[in-house]
SELUMTI-823843 format. One record per residue (C-alpha): residue number from 1; residue in one letter; chain; x, y, z. Coordinates in Angstrom, 1 decimal, padded with zeros to 4 digits. Each point is the difference from the previous one (the first is absolute). Layout:
<sites>
[site NUM; 'A'; 'A'; [X; Y; Z]] ...
</sites>
This chain:
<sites>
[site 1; 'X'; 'A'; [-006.7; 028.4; 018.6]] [site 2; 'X'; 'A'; [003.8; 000.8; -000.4]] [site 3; 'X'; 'A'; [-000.3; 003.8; -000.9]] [site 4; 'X'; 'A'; [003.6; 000.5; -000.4]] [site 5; 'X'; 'A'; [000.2; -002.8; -002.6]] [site 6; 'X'; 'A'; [-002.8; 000.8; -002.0]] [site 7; 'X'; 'A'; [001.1; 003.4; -000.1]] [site 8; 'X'; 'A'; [003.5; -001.2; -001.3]] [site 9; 'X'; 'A'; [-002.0; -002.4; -002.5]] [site 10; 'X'; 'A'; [-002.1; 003.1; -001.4]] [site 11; 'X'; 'A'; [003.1; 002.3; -000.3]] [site 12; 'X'; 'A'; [001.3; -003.0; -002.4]] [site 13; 'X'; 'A'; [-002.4; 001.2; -002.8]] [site 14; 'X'; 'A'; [000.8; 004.3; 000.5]] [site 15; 'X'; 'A'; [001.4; 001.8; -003.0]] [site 16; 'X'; 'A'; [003.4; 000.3; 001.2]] [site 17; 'X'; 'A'; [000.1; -003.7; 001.0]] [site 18; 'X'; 'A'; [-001.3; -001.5; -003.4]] [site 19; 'X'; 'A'; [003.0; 003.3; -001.9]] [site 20; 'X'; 'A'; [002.4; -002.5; 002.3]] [site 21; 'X'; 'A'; [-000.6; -003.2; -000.6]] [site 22; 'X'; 'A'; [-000.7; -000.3; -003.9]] [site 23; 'X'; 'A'; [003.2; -001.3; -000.8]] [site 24; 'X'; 'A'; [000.4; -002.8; 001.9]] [site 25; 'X'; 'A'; [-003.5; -000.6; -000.5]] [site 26; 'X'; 'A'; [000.7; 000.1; -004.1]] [site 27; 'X'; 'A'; [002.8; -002.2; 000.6]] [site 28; 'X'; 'A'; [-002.0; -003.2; 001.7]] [site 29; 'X'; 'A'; [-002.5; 000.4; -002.5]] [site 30; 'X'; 'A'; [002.2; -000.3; -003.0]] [site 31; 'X'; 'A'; [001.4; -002.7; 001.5]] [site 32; 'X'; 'A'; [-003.5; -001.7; 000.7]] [site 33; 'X'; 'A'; [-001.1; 001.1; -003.3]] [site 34; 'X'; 'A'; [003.1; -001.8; -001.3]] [site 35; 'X'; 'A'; [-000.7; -003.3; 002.2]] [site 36; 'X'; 'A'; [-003.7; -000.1; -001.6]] [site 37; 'X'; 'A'; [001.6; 000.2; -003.2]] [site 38; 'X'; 'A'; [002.2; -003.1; 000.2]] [site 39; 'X'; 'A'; [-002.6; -001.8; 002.3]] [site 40; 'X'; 'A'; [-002.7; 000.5; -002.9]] [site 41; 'X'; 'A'; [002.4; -000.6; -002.9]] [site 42; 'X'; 'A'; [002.1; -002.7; 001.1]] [site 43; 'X'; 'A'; [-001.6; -001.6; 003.2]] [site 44; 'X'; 'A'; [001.1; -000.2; 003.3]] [site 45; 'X'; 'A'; [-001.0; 001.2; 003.4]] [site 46; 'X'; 'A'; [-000.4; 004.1; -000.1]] [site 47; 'X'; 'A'; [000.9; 000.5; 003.4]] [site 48; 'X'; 'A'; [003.3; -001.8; -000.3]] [site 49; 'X'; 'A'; [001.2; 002.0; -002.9]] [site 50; 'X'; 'A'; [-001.1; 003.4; 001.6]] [site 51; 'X'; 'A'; [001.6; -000.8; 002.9]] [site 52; 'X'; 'A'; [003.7; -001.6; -002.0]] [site 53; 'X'; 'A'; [-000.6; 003.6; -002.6]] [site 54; 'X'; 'A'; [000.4; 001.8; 003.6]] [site 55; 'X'; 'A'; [002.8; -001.6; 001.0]] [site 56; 'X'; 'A'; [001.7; 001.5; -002.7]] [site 57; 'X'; 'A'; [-001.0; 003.3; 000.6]] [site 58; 'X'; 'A'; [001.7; 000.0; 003.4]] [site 59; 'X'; 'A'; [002.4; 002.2; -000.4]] [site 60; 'X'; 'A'; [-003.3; 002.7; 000.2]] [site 61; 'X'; 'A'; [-000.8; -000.8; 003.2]] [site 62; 'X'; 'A'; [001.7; 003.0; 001.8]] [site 63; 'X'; 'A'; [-000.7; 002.4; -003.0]] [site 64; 'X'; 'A'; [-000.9; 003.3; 001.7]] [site 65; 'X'; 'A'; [-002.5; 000.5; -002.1]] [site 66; 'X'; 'A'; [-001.2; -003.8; -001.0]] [site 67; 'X'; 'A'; [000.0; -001.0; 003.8]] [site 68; 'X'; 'A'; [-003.5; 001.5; 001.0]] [site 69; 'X'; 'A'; [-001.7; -001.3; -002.4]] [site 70; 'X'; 'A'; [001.3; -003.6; -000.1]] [site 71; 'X'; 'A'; [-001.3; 000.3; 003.8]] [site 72; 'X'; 'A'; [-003.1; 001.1; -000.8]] [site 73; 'X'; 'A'; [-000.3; -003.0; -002.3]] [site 74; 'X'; 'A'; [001.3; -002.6; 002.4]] [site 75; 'X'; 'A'; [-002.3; 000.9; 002.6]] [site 76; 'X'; 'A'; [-003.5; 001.9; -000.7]] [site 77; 'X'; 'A'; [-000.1; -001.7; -003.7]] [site 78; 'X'; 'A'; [000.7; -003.0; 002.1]] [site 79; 'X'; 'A'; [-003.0; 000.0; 002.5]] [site 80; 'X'; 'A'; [-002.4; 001.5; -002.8]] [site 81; 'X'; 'A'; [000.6; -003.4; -001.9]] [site 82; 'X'; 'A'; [-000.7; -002.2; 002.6]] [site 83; 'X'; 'A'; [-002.8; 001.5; 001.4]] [site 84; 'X'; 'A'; [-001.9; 000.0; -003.9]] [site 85; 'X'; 'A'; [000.7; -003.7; 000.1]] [site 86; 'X'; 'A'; [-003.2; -000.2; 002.0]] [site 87; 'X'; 'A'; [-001.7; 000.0; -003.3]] [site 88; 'X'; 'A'; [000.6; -003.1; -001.0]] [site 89; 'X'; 'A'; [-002.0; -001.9; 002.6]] [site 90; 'X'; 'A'; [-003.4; -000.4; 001.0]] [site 91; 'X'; 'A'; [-001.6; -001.2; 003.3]] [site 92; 'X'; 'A'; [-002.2; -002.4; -002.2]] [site 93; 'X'; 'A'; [003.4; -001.3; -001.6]] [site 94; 'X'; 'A'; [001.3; -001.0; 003.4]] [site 95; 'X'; 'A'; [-002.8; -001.6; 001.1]] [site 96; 'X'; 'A'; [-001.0; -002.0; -003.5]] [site 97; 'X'; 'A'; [003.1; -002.1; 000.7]] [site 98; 'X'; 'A'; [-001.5; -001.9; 002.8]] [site 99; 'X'; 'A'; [001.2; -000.5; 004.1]] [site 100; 'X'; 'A'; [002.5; -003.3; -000.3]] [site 101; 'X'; 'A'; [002.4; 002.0; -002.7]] [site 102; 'X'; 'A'; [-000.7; 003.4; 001.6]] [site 103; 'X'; 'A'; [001.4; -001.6; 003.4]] [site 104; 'X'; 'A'; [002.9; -002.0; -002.1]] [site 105; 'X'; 'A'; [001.6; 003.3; -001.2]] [site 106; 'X'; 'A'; [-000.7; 002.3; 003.0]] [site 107; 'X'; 'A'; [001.8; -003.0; 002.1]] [site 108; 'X'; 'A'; [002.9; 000.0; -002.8]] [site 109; 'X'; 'A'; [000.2; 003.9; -000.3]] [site 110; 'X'; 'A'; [000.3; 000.0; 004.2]] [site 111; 'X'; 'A'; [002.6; -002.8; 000.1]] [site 112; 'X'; 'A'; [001.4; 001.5; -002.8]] [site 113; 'X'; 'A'; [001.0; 003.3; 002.2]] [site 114; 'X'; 'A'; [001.0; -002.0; 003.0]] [site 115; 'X'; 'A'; [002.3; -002.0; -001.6]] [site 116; 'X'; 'A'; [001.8; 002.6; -001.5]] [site 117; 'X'; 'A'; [-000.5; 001.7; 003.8]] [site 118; 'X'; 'A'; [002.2; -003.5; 001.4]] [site 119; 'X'; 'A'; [002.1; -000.1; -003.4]] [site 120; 'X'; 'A'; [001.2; 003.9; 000.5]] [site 121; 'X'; 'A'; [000.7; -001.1; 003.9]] [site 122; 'X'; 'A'; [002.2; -003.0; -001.2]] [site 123; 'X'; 'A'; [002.2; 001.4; -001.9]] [site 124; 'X'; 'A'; [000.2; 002.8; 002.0]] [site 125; 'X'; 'A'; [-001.0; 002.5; -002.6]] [site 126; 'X'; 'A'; [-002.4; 003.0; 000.9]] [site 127; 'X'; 'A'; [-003.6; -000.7; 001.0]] [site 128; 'X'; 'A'; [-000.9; 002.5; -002.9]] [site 129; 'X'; 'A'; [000.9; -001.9; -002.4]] [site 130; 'X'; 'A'; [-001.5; -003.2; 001.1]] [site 131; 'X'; 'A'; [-002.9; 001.8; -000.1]] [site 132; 'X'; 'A'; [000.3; 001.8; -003.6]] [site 133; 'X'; 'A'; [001.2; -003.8; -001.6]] [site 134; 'X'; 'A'; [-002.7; -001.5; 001.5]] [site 135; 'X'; 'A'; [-003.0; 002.8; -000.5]] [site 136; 'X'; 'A'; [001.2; -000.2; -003.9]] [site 137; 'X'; 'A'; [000.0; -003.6; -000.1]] [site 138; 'X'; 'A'; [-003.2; -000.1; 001.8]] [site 139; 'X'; 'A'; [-002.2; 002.7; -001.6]] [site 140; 'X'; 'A'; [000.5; 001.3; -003.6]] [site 141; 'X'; 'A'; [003.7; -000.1; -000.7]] [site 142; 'X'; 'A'; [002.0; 003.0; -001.0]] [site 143; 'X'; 'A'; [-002.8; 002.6; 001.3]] [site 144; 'X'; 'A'; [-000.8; -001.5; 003.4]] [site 145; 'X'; 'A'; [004.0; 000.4; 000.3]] [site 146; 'X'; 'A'; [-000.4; 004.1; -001.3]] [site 147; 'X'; 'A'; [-003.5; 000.3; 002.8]] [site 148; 'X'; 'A'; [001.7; -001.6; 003.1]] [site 149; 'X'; 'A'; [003.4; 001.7; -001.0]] [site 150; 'X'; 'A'; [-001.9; 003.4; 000.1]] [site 151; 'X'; 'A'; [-000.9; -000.4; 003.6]] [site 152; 'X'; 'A'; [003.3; -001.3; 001.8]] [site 153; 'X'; 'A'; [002.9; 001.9; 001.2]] [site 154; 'X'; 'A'; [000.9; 002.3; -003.5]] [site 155; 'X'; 'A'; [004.0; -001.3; 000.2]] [site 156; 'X'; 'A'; [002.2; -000.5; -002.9]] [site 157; 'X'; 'A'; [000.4; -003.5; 001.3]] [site 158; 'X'; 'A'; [-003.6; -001.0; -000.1]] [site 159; 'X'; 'A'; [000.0; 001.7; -003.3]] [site 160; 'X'; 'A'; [002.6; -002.3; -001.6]] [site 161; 'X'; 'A'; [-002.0; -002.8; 001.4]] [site 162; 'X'; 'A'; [-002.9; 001.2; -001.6]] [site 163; 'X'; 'A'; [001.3; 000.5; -003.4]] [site 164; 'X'; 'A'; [002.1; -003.3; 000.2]] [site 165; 'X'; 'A'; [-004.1; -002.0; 001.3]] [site 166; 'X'; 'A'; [-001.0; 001.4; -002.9]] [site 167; 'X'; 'A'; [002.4; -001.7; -002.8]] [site 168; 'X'; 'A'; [-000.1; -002.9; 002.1]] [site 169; 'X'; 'A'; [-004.0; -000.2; -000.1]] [site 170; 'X'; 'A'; [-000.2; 001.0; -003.6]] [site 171; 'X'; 'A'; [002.7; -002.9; -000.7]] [site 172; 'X'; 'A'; [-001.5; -002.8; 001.8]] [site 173; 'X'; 'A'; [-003.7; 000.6; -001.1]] [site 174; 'X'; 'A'; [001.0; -000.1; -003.6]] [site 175; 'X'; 'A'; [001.5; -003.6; 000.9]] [site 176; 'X'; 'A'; [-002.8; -000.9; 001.4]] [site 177; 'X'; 'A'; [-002.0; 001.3; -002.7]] [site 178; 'X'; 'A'; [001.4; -002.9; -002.1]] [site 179; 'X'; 'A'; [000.5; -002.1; 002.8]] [site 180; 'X'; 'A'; [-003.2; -000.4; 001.9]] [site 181; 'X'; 'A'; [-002.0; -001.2; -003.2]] [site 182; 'X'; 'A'; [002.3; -003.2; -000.1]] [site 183; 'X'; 'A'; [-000.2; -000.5; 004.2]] [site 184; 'X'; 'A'; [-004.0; 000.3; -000.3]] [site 185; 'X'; 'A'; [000.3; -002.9; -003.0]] [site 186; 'X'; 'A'; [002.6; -002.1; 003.0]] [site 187; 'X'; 'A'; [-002.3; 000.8; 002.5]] [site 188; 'X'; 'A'; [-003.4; -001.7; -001.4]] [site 189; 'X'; 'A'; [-001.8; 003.4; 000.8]] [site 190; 'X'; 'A'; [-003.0; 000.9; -001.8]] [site 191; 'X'; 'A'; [-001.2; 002.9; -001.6]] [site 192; 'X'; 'A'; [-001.3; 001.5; 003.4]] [site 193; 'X'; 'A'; [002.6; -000.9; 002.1]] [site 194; 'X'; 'A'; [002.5; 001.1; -003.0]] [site 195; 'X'; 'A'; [-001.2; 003.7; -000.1]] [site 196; 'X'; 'A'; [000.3; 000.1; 003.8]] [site 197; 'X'; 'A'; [003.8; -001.3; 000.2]] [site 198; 'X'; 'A'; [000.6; 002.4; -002.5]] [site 199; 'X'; 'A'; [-001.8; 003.0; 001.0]] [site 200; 'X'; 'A'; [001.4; -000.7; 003.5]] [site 201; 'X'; 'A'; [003.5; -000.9; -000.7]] [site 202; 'X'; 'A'; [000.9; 001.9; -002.7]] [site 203; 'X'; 'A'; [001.3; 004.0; 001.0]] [site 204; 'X'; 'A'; [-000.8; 002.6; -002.6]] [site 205; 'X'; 'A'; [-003.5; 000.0; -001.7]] [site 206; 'X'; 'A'; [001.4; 000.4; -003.6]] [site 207; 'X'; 'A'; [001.9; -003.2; 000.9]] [site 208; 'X'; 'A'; [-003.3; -001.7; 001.4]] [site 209; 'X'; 'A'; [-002.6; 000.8; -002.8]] [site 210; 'X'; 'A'; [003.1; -001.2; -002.3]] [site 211; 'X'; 'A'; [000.0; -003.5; 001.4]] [site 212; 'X'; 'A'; [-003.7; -000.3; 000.8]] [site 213; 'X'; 'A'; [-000.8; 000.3; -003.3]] [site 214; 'X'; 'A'; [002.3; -002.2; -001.4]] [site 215; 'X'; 'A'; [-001.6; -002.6; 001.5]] [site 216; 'X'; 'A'; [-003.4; 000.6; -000.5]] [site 217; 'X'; 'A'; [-002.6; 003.1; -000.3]] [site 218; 'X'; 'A'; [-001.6; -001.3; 003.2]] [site 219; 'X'; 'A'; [003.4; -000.7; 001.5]] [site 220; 'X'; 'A'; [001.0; 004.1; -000.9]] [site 221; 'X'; 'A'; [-003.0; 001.3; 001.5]] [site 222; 'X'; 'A'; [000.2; -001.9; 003.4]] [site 223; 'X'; 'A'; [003.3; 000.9; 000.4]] [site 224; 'X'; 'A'; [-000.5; 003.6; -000.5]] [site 225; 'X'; 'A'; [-002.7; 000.3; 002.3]] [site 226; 'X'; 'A'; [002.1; -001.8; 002.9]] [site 227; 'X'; 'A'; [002.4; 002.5; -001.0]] [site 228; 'X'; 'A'; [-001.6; 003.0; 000.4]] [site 229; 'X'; 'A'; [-001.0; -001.3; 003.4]] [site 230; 'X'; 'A'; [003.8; -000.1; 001.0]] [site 231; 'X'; 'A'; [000.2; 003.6; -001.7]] [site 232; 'X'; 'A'; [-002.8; 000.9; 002.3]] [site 233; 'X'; 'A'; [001.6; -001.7; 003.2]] [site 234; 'X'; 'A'; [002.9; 003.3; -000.6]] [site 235; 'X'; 'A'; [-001.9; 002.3; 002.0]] [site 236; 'X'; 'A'; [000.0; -001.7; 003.5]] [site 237; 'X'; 'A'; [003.5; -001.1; -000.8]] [site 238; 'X'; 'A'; [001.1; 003.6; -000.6]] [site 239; 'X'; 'A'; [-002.3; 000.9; 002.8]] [site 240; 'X'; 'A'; [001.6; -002.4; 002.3]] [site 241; 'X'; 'A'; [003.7; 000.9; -001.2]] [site 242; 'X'; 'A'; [-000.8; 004.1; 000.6]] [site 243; 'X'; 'A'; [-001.3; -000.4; 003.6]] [site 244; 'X'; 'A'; [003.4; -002.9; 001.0]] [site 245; 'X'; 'A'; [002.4; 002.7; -001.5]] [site 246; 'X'; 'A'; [-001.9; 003.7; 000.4]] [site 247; 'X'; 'A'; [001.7; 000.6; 003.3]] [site 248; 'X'; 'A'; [001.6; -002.2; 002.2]] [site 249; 'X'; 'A'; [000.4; 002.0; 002.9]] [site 250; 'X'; 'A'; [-004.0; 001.3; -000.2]] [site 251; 'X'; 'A'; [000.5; 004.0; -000.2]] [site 252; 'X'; 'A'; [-001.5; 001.5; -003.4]] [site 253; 'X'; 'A'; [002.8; 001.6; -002.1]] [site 254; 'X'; 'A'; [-000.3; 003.2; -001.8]] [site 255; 'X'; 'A'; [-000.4; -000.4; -003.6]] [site 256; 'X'; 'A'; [-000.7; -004.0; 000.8]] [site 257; 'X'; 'A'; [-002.6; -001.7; -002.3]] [site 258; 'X'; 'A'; [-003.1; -000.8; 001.0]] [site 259; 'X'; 'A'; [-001.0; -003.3; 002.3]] [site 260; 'X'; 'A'; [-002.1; -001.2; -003.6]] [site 261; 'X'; 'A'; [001.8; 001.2; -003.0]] [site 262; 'X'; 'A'; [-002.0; 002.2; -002.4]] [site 263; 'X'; 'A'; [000.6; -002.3; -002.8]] [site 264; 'X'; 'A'; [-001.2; -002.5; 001.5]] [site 265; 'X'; 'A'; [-003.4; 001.7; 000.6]] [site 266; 'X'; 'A'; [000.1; 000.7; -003.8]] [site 267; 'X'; 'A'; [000.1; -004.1; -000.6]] [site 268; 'X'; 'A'; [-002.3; -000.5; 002.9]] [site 269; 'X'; 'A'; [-002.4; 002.3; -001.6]] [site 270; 'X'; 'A'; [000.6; -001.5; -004.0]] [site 271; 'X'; 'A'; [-000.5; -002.8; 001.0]] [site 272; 'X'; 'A'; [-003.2; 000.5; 001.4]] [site 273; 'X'; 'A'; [-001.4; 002.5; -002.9]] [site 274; 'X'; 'A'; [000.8; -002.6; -002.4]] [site 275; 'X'; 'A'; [-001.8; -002.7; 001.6]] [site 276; 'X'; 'A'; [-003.5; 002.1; 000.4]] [site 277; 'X'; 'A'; [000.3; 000.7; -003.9]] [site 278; 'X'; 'A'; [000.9; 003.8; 000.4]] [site 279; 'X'; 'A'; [003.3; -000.3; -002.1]] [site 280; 'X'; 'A'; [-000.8; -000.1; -004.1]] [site 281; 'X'; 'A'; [001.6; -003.1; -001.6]] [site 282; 'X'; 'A'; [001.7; 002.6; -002.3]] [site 283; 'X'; 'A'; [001.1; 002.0; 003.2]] [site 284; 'X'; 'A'; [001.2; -003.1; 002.0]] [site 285; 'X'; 'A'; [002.4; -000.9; -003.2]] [site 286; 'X'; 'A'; [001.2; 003.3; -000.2]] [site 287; 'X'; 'A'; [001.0; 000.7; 003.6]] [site 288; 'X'; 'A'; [001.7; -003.5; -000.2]] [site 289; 'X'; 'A'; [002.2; 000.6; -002.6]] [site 290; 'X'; 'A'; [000.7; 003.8; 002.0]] [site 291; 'X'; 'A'; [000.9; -002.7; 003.2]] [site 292; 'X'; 'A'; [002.1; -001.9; -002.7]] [site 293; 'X'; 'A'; [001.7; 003.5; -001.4]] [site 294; 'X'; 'A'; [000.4; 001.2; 004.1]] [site 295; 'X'; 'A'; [002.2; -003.6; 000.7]] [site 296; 'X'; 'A'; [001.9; 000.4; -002.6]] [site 297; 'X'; 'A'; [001.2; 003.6; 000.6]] [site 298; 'X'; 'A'; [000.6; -001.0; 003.5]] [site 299; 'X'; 'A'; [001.9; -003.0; -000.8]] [site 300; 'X'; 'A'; [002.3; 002.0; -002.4]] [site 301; 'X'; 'A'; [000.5; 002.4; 002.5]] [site 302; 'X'; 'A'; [001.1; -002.8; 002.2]] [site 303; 'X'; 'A'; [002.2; -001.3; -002.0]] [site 304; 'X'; 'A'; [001.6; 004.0; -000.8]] [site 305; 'X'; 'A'; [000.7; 000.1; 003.4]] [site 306; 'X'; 'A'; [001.9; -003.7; 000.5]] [site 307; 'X'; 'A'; [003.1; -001.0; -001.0]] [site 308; 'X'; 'A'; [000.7; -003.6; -001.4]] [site 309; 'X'; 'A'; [002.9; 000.0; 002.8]] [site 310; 'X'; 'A'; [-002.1; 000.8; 002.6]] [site 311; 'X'; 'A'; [-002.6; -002.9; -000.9]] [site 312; 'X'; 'A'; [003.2; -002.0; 000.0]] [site 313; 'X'; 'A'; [001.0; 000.9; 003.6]] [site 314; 'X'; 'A'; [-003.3; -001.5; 001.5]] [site 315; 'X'; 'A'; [001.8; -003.4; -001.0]] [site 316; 'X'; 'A'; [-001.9; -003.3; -000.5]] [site 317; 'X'; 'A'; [-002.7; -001.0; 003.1]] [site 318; 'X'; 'A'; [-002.4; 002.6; -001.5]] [site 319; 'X'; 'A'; [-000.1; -001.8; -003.3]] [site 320; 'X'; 'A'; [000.2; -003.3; 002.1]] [site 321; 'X'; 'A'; [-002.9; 001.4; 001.9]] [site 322; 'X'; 'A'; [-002.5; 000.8; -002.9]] [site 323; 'X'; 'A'; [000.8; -003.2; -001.1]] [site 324; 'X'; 'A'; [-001.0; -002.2; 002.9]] [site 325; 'X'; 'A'; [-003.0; 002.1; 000.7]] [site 326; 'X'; 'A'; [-001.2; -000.9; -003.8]] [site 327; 'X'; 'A'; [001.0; -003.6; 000.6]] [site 328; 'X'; 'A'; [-001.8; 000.4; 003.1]] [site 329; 'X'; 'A'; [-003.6; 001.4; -001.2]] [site 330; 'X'; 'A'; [-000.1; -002.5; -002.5]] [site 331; 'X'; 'A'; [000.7; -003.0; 002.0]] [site 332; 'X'; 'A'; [-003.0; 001.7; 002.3]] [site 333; 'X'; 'A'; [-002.6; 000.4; -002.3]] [site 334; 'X'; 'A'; [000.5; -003.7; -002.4]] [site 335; 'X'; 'A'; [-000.6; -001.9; 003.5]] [site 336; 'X'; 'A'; [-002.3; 001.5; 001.2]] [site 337; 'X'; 'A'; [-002.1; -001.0; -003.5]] [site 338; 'X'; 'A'; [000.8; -003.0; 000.1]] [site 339; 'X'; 'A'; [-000.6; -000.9; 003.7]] [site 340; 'X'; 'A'; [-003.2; 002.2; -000.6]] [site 341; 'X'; 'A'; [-001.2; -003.0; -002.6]] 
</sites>
């Protein structure tokens, strides 16, 4: 175990730290609370607007006094959300969906990554982000891009990425929110095959549940649970991403973070508790809407701390990339149902 890390982890939550970092902290959350608002009232994806209300609060981003806490927020609030994502799944979920569509979206989610690998490579952009465009395409969307950002190099450029993933993810699920009903209808698929282009397509769950069920109740409920199994699929991926970028040279640093993260374990371990029945229904809602509340924060925090100028500066291939990875992953998973016929 990583001693110095945990120490620095537990010193996060002293007296002194929590006196510090309050106001940032108070400013994320009234700017989530404020997203949630407009999201409920109005529509929209929550994240999005949490991360555009952030953006506008830039100019807070090296406040002496706001600065710790929008750190605080951006990173621990960050891992706590994504490891209480395990919740959501169930072992007996994953494996109620059957072999033949299990393999179809594991095969996806794996080309997925390595063609955004080749993409980053062509046009000679960072292998980080490759990896980040393609994990969020891949997985779950806005918070695979928040977990696999959380364990690569912590640079203001991979930051920027990150924040730019996630408006691009956000924008092109709620397209395909409306658009994947129609391509299902083009495509001849049935009501099986339907839930599984859409549960394995389609990036953010909201997004997915949104256009299952517009096509049908069975349609919604396939598609959620192929899902959830991408959502699952975010630990080894993380696991995978933390081990390539830990330490290149192979010496342990001082103050490094562990080999596995701890919030990983967390979603490991949720995960597992929920599928043995040890979580309450009215437990299992709750700490999913605390997962919810975490993202958002984070996101918001995010946003505080990015400029829309330096979003700019990143230029087009990263929108070009997210893009062709979606185009990509779709293209995957409707051939491989209909050569599966």
């Amino acid at each position: 175990m990583n001693i110095p890390y945990l120490s620095s982890t537990i010193a996060i939550w002293r007296p002194q730290s929590v006196r510090r970092n309050w106001p940032g902290i108070a400013v994320a959350t009234t700017i989530a609370l404020s997203a949630t608002f407009i999201s409920n009232s109005y529509g929209g994806p929550q994240l999005l607007y949490a991360l555009f209300f952030g953006l506008a609060f830039h100019f807070l981003a090296k406040d002496p006094t706001a600065q710790p806490g929008i750190e605080f927020c951006s990173k621990v609030l960050l891992r706590t959300g994504v490891a209480l994502l395990g919740v959501r799944i169930t072992f007996g979920q994953i494996a109620s969906i059957g072999i033949a569509p299990l393999a179809t979206v594991i095969c996806a989610l794996i080309t997925t990554l390595c063609f955004g690998y080749l993409l980053a490579r062509w046009l000679k952009r960072p292998v980080t982000e490759g990896l980040l465009s393609g994990g969020s395409v891949a997985i779950c969307g806005a918070s695979a891009a928040l977990a696999i950002s959380a364990v690569l190099p912590q640079t203001k450029e991979n930051e920027k990425f990150t924040l730019l993933t996630v408006v691009g993810v956000t924008t092109l699920s709620t397209l395909a929110m409306i658009v994947y009903p129609l391509v299902v209808n083009l495509l001849g698929l049935d009501m099986t095959e339907a839930g599984v282009f859409i549960g394995g397509t389609i990036h953010d769950v909201a997004q997915v549940v949104g256009a299952g069920y517009l096509i049908s109740n069975h349609t919604g409920d396939v598609a959620t649970f192929v899902k959830l199994t991408r959502v699952a699929c975010l630990v080894p991926v993380v696991l995978i991403v933390a081990i390539l970028f830990k330490n290149r040279n192979g010496k342990t640093e001082v103050g490094a973070p562990p080999l596995v993260p701890f919030f990983l374990i967390g979603f490991v371990w949720l995960v597992t508790a929920n599928s043995v029945g040890v979580i309450p229904h009215q437990a299992t809602s709750l700490i999913n809407d605390a997962s919810r509340a975490c993202l958002v924060t984070a996101i918001a925090a995010l946003g505080v701390k990015t400029s829309f100028q330096s979003l700019a500066s990143l230029g087009w291939r990263p929108v070009f990339m997210l893009a062709m990875e979606t185009v990509w992953i779709a293209m995957f998973v409707a051939c491989s149902l209909l050569l599966s016929r």
